[in-house]
C-alpha positions in Angstrom: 138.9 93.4 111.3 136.3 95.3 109.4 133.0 98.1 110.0 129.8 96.1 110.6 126.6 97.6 108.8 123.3 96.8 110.3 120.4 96.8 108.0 117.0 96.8 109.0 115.9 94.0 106.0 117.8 91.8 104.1 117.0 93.7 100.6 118.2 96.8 102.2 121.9 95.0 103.0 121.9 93.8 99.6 121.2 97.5 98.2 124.0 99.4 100.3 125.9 96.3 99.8 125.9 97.2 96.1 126.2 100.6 96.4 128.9 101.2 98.8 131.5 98.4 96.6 134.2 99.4 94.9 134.0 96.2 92.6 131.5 94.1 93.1 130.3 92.4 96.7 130.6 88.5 97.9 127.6 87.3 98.8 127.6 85.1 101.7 125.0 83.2 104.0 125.2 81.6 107.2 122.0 78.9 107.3 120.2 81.1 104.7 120.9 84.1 106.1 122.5 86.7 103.5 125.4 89.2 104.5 127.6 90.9 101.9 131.6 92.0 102.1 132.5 94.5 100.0 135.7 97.6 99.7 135.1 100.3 100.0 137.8 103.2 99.7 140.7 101.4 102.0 137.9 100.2 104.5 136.8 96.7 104.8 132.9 96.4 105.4 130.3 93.9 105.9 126.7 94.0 105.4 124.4 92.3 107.7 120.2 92.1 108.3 117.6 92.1 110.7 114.2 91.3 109.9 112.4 94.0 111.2 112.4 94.3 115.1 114.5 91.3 116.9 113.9 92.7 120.6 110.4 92.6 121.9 109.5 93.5 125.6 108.3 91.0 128.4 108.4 90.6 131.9 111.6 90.0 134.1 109.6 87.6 136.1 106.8 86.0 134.0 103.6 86.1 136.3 101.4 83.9 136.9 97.6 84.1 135.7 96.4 87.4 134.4 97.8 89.6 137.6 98.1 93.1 137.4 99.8 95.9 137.6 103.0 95.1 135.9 105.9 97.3 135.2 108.8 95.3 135.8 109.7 94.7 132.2 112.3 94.4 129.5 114.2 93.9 126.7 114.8 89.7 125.4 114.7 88.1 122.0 111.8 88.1 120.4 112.1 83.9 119.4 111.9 83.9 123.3 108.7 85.1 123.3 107.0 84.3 120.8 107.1 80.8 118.4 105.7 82.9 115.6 109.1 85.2 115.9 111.1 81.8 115.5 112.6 82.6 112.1 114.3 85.7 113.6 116.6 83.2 115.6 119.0 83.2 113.2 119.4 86.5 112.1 120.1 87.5 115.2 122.8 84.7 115.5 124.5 85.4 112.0 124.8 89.3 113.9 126.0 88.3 117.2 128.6 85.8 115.2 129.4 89.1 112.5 129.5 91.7 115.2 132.2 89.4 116.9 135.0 90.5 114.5 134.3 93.8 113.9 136.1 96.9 115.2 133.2 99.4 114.5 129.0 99.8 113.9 127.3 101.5 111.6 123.3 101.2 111.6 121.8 101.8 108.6 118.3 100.9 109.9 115.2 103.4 108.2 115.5 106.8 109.5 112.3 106.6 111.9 111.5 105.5 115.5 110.8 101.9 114.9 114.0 102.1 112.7 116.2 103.3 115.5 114.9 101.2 118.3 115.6 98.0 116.1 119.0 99.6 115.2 119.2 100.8 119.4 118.5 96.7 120.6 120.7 95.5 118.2 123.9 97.3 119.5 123.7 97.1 122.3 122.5 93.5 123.1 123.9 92.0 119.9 126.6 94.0 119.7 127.6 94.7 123.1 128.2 98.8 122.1 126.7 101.8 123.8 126.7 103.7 120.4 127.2 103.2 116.8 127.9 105.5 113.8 124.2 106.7 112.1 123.4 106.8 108.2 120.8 108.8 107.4 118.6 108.3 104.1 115.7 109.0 102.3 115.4 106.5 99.7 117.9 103.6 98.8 119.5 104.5 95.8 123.2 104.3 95.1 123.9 108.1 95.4 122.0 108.8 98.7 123.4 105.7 100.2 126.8 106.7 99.2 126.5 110.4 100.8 124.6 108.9 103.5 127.7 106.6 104.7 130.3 109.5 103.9 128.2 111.7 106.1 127.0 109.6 108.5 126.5 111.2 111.7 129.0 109.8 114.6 126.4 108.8 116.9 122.7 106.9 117.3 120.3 109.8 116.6 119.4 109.5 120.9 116.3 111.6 120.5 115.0 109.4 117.8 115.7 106.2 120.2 114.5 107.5 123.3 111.0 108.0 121.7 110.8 105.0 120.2 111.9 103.6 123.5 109.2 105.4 125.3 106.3 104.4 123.3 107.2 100.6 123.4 107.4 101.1 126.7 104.1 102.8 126.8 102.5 100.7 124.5 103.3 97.1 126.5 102.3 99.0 129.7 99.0 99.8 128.7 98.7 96.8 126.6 99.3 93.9 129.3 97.8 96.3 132.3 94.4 96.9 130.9 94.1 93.7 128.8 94.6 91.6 131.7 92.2 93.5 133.4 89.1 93.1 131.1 90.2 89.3 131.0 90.1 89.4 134.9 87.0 90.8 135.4 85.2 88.8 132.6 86.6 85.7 134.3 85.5 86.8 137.8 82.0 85.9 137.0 82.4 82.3 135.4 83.4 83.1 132.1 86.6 83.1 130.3 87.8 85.0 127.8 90.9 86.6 126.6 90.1 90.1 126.0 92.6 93.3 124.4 92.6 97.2 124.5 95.5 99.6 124.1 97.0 102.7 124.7 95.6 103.9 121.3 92.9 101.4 120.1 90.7 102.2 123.2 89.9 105.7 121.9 89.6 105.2 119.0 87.3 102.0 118.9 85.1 105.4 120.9 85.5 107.6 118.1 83.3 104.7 115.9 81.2 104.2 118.5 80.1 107.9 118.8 79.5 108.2 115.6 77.3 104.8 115.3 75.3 106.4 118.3 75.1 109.2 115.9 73.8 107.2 113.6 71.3 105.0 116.1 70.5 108.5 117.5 69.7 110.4 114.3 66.2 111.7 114.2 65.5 112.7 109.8 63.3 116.2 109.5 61.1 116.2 106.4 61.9 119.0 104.0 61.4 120.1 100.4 63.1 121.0 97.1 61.9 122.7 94.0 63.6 121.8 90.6 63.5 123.6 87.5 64.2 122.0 84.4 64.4 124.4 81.3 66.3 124.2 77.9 68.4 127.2 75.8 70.0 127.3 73.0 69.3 123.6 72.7 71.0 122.7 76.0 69.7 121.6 79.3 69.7 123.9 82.1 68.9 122.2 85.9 68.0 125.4 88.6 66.8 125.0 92.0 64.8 127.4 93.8 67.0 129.8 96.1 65.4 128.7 99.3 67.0 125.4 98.8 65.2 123.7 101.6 61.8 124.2 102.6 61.1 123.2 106.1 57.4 124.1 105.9 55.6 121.9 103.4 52.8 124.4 103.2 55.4 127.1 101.8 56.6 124.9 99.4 53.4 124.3 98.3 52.3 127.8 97.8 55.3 128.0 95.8 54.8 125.2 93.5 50.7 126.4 93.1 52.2 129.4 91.8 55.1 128.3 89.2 53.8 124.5 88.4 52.2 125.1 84.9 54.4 128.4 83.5 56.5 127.5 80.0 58.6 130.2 79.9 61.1 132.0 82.4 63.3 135.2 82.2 67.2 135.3 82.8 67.6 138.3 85.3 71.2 138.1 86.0 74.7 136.2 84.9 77.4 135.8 87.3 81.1 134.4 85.7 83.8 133.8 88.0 87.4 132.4 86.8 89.5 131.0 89.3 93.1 129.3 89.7 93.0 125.9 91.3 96.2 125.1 92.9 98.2 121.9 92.1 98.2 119.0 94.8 100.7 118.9 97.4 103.1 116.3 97.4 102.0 112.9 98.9 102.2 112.6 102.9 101.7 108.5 104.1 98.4 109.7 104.9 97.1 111.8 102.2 98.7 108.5 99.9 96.4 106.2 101.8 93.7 108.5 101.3 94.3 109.0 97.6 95.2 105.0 97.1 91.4 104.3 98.5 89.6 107.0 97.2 91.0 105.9 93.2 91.5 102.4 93.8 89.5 100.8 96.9 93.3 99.7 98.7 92.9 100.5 102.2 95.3 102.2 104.0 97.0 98.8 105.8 98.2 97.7 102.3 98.7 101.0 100.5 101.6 101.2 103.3 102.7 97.3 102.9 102.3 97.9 98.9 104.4 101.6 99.4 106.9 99.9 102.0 108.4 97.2 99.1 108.2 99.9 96.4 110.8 101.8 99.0 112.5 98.8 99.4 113.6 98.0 96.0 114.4 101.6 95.8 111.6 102.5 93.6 110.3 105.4 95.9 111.5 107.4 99.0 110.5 106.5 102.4 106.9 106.2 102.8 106.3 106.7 106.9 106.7 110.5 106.6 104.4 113.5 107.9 106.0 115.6 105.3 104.3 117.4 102.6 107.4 119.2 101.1 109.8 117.9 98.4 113.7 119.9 98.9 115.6 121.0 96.3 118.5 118.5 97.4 116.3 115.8 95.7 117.0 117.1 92.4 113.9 117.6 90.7 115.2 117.5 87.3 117.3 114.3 87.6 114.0 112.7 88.9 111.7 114.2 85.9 115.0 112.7 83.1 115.2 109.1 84.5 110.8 109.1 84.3 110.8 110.0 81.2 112.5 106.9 80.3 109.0 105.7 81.0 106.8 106.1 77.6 103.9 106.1 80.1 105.6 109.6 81.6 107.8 110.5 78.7 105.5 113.4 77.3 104.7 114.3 80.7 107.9 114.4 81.9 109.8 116.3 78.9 106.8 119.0 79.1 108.1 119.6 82.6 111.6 119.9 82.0 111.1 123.0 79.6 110.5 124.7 82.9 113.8 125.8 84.2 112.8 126.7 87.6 111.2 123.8 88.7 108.9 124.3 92.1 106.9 122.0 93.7 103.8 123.2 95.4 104.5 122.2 98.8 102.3 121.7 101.7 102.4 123.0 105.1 103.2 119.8 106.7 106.6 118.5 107.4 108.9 115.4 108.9 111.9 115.7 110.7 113.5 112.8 109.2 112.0 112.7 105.8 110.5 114.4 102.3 107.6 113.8 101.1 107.0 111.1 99.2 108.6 111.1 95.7 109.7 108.4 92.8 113.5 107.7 92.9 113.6 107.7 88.7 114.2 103.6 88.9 112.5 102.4 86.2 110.4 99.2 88.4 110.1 95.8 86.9 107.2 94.2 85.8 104.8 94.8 89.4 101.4 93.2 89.8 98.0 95.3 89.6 98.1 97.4 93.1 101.8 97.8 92.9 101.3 98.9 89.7 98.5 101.4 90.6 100.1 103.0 93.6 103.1 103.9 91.7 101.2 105.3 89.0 99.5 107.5 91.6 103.0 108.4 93.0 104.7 109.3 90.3 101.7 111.2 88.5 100.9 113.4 91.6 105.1 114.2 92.2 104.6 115.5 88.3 101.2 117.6 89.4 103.0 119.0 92.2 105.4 120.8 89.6 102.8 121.8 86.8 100.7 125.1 86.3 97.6 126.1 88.1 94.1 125.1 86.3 92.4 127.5 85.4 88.5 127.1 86.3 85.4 129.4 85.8 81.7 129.1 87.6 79.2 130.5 86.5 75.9 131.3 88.1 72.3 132.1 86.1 69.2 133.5 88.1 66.3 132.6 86.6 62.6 134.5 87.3 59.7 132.2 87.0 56.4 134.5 88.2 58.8 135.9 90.8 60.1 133.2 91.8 63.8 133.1 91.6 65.6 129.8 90.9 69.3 129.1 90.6 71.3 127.3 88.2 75.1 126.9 89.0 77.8 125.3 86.8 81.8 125.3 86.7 83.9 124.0 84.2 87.8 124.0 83.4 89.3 126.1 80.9 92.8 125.5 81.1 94.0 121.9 82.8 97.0 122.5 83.4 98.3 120.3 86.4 94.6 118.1 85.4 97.0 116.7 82.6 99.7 115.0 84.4 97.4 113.6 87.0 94.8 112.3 84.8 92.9 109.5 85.4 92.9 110.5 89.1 91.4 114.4 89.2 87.7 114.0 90.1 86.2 117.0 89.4 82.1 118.4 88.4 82.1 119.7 85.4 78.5 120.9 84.4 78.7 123.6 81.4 75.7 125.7 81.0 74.6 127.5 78.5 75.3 131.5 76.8 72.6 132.6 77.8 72.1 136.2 78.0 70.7 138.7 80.3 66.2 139.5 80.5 66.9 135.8 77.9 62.9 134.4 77.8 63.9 130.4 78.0 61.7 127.3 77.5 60.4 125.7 80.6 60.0 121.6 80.2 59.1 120.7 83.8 59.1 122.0 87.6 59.5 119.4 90.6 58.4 119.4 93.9 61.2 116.6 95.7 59.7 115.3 99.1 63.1 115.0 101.3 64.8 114.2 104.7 67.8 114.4 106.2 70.5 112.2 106.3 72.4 110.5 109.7 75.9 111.7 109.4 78.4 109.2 107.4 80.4 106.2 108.8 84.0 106.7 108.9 85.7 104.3 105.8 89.3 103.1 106.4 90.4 105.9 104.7 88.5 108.8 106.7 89.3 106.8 109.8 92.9 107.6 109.4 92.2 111.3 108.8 90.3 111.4 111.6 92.8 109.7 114.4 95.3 112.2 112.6 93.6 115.3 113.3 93.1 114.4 116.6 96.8 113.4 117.2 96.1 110.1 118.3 98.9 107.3 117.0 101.4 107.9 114.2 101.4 107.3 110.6 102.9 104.0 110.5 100.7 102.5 113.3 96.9 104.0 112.5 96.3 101.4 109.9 97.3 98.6 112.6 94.9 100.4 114.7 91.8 99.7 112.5 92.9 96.6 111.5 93.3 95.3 115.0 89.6 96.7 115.7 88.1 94.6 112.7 90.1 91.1 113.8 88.3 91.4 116.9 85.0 91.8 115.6 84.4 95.8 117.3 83.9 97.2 113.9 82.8 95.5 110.3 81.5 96.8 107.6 83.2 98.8 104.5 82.4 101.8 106.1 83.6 101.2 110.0 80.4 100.6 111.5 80.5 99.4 115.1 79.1 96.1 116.3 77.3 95.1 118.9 80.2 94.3 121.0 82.2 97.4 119.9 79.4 99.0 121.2 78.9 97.3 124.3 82.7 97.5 125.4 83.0 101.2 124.8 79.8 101.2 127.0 81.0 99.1 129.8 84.1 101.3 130.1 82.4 104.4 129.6 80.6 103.8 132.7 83.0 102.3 135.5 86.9 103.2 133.7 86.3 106.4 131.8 90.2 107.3 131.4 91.0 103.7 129.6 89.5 105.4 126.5 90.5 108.9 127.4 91.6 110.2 124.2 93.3 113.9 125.7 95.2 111.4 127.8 96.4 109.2 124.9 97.2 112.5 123.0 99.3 114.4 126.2 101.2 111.4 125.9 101.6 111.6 121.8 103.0 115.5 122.3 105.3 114.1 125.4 107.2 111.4 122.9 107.6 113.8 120.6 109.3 116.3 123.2 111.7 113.4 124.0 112.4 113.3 120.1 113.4 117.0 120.5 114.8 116.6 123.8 112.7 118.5 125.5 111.6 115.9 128.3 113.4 112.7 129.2 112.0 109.0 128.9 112.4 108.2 132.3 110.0 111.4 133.1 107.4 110.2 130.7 107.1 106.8 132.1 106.5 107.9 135.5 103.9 109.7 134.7 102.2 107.4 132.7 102.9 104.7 135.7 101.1 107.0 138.1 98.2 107.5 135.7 97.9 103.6 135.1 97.7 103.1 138.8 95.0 105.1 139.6 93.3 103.7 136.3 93.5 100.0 137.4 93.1 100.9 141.7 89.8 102.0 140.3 89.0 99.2 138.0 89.6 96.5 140.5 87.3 97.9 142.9 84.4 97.4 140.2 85.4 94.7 138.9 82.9 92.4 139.2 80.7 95.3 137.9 82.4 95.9 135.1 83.1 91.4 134.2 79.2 91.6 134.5 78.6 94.0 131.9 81.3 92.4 129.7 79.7 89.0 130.1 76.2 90.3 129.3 78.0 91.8 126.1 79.3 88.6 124.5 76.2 86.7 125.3 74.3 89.0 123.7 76.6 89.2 120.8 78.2 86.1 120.2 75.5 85.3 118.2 75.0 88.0 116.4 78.7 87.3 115.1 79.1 84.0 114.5 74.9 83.4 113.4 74.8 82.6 109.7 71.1 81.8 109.2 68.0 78.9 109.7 69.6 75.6 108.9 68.2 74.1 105.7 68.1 70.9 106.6 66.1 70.5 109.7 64.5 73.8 109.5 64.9 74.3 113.1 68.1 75.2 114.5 70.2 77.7 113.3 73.3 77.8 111.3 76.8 78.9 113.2 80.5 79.6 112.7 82.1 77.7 114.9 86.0 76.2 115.0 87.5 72.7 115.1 90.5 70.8 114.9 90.6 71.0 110.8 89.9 75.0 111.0 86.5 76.9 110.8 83.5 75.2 109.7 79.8 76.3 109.7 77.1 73.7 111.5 73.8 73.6 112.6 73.4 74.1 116.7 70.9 71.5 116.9 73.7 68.8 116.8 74.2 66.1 117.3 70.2 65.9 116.6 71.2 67.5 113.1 74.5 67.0 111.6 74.1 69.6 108.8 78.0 70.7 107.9 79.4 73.1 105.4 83.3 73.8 104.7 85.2 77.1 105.4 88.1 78.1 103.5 91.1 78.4 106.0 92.6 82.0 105.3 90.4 85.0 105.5 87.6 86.7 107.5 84.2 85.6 107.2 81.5 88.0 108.3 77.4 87.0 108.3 75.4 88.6 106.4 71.5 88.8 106.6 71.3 87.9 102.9 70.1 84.3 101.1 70.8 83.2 97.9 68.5 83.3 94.8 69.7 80.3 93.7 68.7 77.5 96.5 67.8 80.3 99.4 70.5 79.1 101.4 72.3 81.6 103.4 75.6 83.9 102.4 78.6 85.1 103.9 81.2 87.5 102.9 84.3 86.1 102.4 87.2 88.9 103.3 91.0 88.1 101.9 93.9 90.7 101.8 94.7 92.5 98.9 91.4 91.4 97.7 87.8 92.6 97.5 85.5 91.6 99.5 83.7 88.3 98.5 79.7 87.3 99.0 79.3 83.5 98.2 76.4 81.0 99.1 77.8 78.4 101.7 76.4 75.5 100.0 78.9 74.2 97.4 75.7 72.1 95.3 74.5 75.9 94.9 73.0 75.7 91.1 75.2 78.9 90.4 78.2 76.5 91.3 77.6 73.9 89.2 79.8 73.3 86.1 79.5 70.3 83.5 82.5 68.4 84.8 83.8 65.7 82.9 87.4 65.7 83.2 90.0 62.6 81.5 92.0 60.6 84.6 95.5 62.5 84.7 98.3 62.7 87.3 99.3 65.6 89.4 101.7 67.9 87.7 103.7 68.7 90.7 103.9 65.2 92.9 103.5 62.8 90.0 102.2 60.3 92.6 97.9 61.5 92.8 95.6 62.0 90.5 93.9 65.1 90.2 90.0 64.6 91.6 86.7 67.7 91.6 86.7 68.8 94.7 84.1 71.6 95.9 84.7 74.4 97.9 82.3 77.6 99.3 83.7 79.4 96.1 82.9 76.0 93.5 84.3 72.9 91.9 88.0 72.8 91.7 90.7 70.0 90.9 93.1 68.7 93.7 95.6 66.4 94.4 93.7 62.9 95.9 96.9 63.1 98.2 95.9 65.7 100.2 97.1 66.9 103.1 100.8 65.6 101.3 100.3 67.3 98.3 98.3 70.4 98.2 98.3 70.8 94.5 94.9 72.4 93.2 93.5 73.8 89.7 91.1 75.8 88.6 88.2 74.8 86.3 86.8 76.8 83.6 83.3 76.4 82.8 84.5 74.7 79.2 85.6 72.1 81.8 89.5 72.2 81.3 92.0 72.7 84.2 93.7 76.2 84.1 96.8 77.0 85.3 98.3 75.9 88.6 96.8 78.0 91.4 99.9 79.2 93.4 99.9 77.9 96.6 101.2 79.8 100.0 104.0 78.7 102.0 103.9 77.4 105.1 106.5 78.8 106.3 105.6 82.1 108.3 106.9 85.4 106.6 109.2 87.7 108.5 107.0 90.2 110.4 107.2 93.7 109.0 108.0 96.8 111.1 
């Protein structure tokens, strides 16, 4: 008989396994699937894995069609649901066969909601237990998995659970209800199509809207700016008049009559002002995804993916926290010792440590269940670019957080030119400070003027009337988005990158900076007009502050769901009474925007029709909709987003489109693959493929260019690249097809 640990991921059983052994663990596996035994004092333990969340929620008694309302719902396996989740199968059998010899559980699933619901399903329908012994940790290094076992608290934290609980719950409720609705009102009028809102992406698709109606809405107001340009002492000095704007051209005028052809102006007062510029706070998940766009261009769906395996090979603490405070329990100083085994922090570092009270400069915002986000010390491997990046941010602004204040100065000249007074304004840093240790990543003005002094006469080189307007607010980029749905309380920090990435896949949004299409558009419309409360956002945020009541225990799940039954009643009593209404609208929306979205440009070839995304058997291709009159065809990579552009090539006119690929930037590439830019001097010797033996390696051409592949195709999918001296470089590395595990 032994203790049973559940783990949330297999690299997390293999990291307590190795911590919690006395000697060293026995690695087993049961059809691939790892588990560990190990001693550990006079205890007998074993170390076993989930992949992430092996429960998903569906109907007792599948319906048929797209009827509506549905509560009746619970807990299965998610292989049962879903053939995606069909990998999970056997982790959960290698539990149910683990959890039948053992005399005790621990879960040792991540400290959050998502990690307790996992650890929750798992105990109860795996393991057949009402409860299970609770480790609680911050990152997953030997010593805080060590005191997190020999503390571990006796029971599931049940406040933690019933949250998590809740908001599935919620979640699927909304989810299925008002999805099924759109679908059945589109379909009422002759058309089908699957359509998707939830609980949370419903308001805030609406907040992009808005502020694209903004935008659409935006009126610009003429005004006017006058520049001075003047040198002293050699140096430049830039001042603009101290009305700033002029609204009143005719003002502005009289202005410039008056000062246009004067050479000299008189300094008439000197302002200096020193200041101390506090250090960052220490890194929240959002202020990280932020930061990681703002430096880098990651957005804020792969920052957390990128911070998430850094956490899990115990290079940084958890990354899904709220908080903006590092404790003293963390051990500051151990941290700083084992970074400054880095040479890229080993100055850094050692100037910190001369400090004996080390003190971060904390933020106001906290976590229940976790710090802020700090480097372990571990020293990572070799990690690819972005990794790479985002730890360097990490570990750079948790040395900021400890370092001195900058010190900064402005300083201010007013300048008299015929009485006319014009203002030059520069600030500059005198003592870095905290700029050092996060260097390259402070972005700061720095515009140094001139000792200048008092009743000074200074040379005038040129005055500048600028003919203005005003600017439409901005578009929200992934990053600001994130901020934004924060501020209003609407998700949580693991799921508001899901959010925005859900609203892109289905074409509501596009764009860099989140601008709304056509359909987004249209849909918030529809709903706007016959189902307000779908995208309700004080609704979806009541419901926010209730889960986290249940998380203190301040309101009970079954309370919660009531409510939020009665609510969706009402919502859907409504919306099948205008139904019809509202599949009418939706219809007129993806007619009018279908082709907006999937419209590439005039087909080349016949010079009629036009050019359109559409899918077939093989995948995506793009043809011309004149077929089968014109049989024009061009090739679509399979992975990836393509969006249209309005742009053509310069090369051979024909049209572009941007090709979109995680963890990459975004790509514009002509579609036709005999584009001149394209074309390389190929004239490669006859060889065999290097990894079948069997083909021989034949130019093929692609959207992005030539390439070499495999002639046995689809059986061997080996391809090269081509440089333009003609020689095959190395062996592109090719994705599985086997489907990864899902992550939380």
């Amino acid at each position: 008989m032994y203790e049973l640990i559940i783990t949330e991921k297999p690299n997390a059983s293999k990291r307590i396994a190795d911590a919690l052994a006395d000697g060293r663990p026995i690695k087993e596996n049961i059809k691939g699937v790892p588990y560990y035994k190990i001693s550990h004092g006079n205890k007998d333990l074993v170390i076993g894995c989930a992949v992430g969340h092996l429960f998903g929620l569906a109907e007792k008694e599948k319906s048929k069609g797209f009827k509506y309302p549905v509560f009746d719902i619970e807990w299965v396996p998610n292989y049962e649901i879903s053939k995606s989740s069909e990998f999970s199968k056997k982790y959960f059998n290698v539990l149910k066969k683990l959890a039948k010899n053992a005399e005790s559980f621990t879960v040792a699933c991540d400290y959050d909601v998502e990690g307790e619901v996992i650890g929750l399903n798992i105990v109860r329908f795996i393991c057949n237990r009402n409860d299970a012994r609770r480790m609680k940790f911050s990152t997953l290094t030997k010593p805080d998995l060590i005191q997190a076992y020999n503390s571990a608290q006796a029971t599931l934290d049940w406040g933690q659970a019933e949250a998590g609980e809740t908001r599935h719950f919620l979640d699927y409720f909304y989810g299925i209800n008002l999805s099924r609705a759109l679908t059945s009102a589109i379909t009422s009028t002759g058309m089908f199509k699957i359509l998707s809102t939830g609980r949370v992406q419903g308001p805030a698709l609406k907040i992009v809207v808005d502020r694209e109606k903004e935008i659409q809405a935006f009126k610009s107001v003429p005004f006017w700016q006058i520049e001075l340009n003047a040198e002293a002492k050699k140096s430049k000095i830039i001042a603009w008049h101290k009305e700033d704007k002029f609204w009143d051209k005719k003002k502005a005028d009289a202005v410039m009559g008056k000062v246009k052809n004067e050479k000299k102006a008189k300094v008439i007062s000197i302002e200096r002002k020193k200041f101390k510029q506090s250090p960052p706070n220490p890194f929240d998940l959002t202020s990280l995804q932020t930061e990681s766009y703002r430096c880098f261009g990651i957005k804020p769906k792969e920052t957390l993916s990128i911070a998430q395996d850094l956490y899990s090979n115990g290079i940084i603490s958890y990354p899904r926290t709220s908080s903006q405070q590092l404790p003293a329990a963390i051990n500051y100083s151990k941290i700083l010792k084992a970074l400054a085994k880095n040479k890229n922090y080993e100055n850094l570092c050692n100037e910190l440590l001369k400090n004996k009270d080390l003190m971060p400069n904390n933020g106001k915002k906290t976590d229940p269940a976790h710090p802020a986000i700090y480097p372990t010390g571990i020293s990572p491997r070799k990690l690819d670019d972005r990794p790479a990046k985002v730890f360097d941010l990490i570990a750079k602004r948790f040395m900021a957080t400890f370092a001195e204040p900058s010190i900064r100065e402005t300083m201010v000249i007013n300048i008299d030119v015929k009485n006319e007074i014009f203002i030059a304004r520069g600030s500059r840093t005198i003592e870095k400070n905290w700029h050092l240790f996060y260097q390259p990543y402070v972005k700061l003005e720095e515009t140094e003027l001139p000792e200048v002094k008092k009743d000074e006469i200074i040379d005038v080189s040129k005055i500048i009337l600028h003919s203005k307007e005003t600017q439409p607010p901005k578009r929200y980029t992934p990053s600001s988005i994130i901020k934004e749905l924060e501020k209003r309380g609407l998700g949580t920090k693991a799921t508001r990158a899901d959010i925005i990435d859900r609203l892109y896949k289905r074409n509501y949004v596009k764009g860099e900076s989140l601008e709304a299409t056509d359909l987004g558009i249209h849909i918030i419309g529809v709903l706007e007009n016959y189902c307000p409360k779908i995208i309700d956002e004080k609704l979806t945020r009541k419901f926010e502050e209730d889960m986290e009541l249940i998380r203190e225990k301040g309101k009970k799940k079954e309370q919660i769901l009531k409510e939020a039954k009665k609510v969706l009643i009402e919502i859907l009593k409504e919306f099948k009474i205008k139904q019809r209404e509202i599949g009418e609208g939706l219809k007129t929306t993806f007619t009018e925007t279908r082709a907006a979205i999937t419209t590439v440009g005039d087909c080349p070839a016949c010079k009629k029709g036009k050019l359109s995304i559409r899918k077939g058997k093989y995948g995506r291709f793009i043809a011309c909709d004149r077929y089968p009159e014109c049989k024009t065809t061009f090739k679509l990579p399979l992975s990836g987003r393509v969006d249209v552009s309005d742009k053509t090539c310069e090369h051979c006119n024909y049209p572009i489109v941007k090709m979109i690929k995680r963890g990459k930037r975004p790509q514009e590439v002509c579609i036709n693959p005999d584009c001149p830019s394209k074309k390389v001097d190929i004239k490669i010797k006859p060889k065999k493929c290097s990894k079948c033996g069997e083909g021989d390696m034949v130019v093929r051409k692609s959207v992005y260019g030539a390439f070499l592949a495999c002639n046995r195709y689809p059986k061997c999918r080996n391809i090269e690249k081509l440089d333009q001296n003609n020689s095959s470089k190395k062996k592109i590395k090719k994705k599985s097809n086997k489907k990864k595990p899902d992550k939380k």
